[in-house]
C-alpha positions as CSV (number, residue, x, y, z in Angstrom):
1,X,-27.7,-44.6,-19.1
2,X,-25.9,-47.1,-20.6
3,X,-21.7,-46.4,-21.9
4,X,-22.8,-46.9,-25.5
5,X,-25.3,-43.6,-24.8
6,X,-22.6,-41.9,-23.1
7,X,-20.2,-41.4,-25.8
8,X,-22.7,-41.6,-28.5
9,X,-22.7,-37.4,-28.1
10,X,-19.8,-35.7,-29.9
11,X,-19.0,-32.9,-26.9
12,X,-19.4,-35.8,-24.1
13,X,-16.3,-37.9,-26.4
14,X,-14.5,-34.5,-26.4
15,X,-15.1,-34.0,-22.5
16,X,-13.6,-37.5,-21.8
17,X,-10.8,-37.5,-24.4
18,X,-9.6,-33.9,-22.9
19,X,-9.9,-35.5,-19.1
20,X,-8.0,-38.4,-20.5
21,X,-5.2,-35.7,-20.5
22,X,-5.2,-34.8,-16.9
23,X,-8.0,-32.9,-14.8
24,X,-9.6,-30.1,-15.1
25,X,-12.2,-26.8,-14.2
26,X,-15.3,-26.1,-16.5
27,X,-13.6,-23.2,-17.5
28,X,-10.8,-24.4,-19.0
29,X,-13.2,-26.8,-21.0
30,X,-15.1,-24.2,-22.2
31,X,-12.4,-22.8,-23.4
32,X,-10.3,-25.4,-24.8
33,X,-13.8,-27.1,-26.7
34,X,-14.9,-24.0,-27.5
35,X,-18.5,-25.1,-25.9
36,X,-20.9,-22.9,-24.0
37,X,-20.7,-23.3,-20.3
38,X,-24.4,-24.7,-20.1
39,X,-23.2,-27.0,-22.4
40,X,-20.2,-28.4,-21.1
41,X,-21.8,-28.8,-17.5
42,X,-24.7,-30.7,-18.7
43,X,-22.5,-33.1,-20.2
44,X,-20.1,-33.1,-17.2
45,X,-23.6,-33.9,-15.4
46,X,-24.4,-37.0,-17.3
47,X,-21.2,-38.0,-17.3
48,X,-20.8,-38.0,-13.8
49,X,-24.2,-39.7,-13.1
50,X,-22.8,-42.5,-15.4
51,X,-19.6,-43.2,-13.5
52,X,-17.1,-41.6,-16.0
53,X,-15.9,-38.7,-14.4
54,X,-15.7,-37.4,-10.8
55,X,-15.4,-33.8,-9.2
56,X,-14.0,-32.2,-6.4
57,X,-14.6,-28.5,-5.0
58,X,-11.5,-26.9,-4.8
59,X,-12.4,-23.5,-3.6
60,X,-15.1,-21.7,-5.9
61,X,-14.1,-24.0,-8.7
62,X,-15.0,-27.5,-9.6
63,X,-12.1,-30.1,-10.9
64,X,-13.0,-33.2,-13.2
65,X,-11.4,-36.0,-13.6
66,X,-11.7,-39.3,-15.2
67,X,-12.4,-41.9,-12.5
68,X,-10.7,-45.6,-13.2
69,X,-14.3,-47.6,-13.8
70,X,-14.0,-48.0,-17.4
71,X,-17.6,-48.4,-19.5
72,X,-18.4,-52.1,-18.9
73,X,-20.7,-52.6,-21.5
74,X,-18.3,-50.3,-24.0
75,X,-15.5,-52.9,-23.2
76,X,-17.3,-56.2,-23.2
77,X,-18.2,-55.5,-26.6
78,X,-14.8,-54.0,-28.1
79,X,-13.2,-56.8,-26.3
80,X,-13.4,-59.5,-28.6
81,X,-11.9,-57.1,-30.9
82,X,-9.0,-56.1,-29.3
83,X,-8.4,-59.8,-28.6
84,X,-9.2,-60.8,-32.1
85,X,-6.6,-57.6,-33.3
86,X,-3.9,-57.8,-30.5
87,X,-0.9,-60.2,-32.5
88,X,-0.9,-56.4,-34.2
89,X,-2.2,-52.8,-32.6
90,X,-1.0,-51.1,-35.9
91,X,-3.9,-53.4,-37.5
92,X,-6.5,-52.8,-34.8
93,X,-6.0,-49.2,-35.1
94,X,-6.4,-49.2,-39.2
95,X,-9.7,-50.9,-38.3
96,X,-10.5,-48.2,-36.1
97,X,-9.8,-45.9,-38.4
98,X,-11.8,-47.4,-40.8
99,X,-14.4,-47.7,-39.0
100,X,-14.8,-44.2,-37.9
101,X,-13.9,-42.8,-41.7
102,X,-16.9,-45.3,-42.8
103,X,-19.5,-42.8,-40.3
């Protein structure tokens, strides 16, 4: 699955930006999304079979985390923006803004 498909599902973006905060069980996903179990572990699924998160067992409970390989096809095509954008970051994120106001 390619990174564009990965964070193309709302709950998947949530999944990540909560991970981006520091590791963490299902359970505490669950409850901090406020997404059925089922849910949230299909989407920890796919997002572990695409390379963005990674799990260990720490005894009967699963820990997530965000691993360092970043989307490659995600960042080769926001690059050009962020190079394009980077004499300011307070105007790159006004375009994001935009951008995400506009869908």
């Amino acid at each position: 699955m390619d990174g564009f498909a990965v964070i193309a599902e709302p709950t998947r973006r949530a999944i990540v930006d909560r991970l981006r905060l520091g590791e963490s069980d299902v359970g505490t996903l669950v409850e901090e999304l406020r997404v059925s179990q089922p849910l949230v572990s299909k989407h920890l699924r796919v997002l572990r079979q695409a390379g963005v998160v990674e799990s260990e067992v720490a005894g009967k409970r699963r820990i997530y985390r965000l691993t360092d390989r970043p989307l490659p096809d995600v960042l080769a095509w926001v690059r050009p923006y962020v190079d394009r954008w980077s004499t300011s970051f307070d105007r790159l994120a006004e375009a994001l803004d935009d951008e995400e106001e506009r869908r």
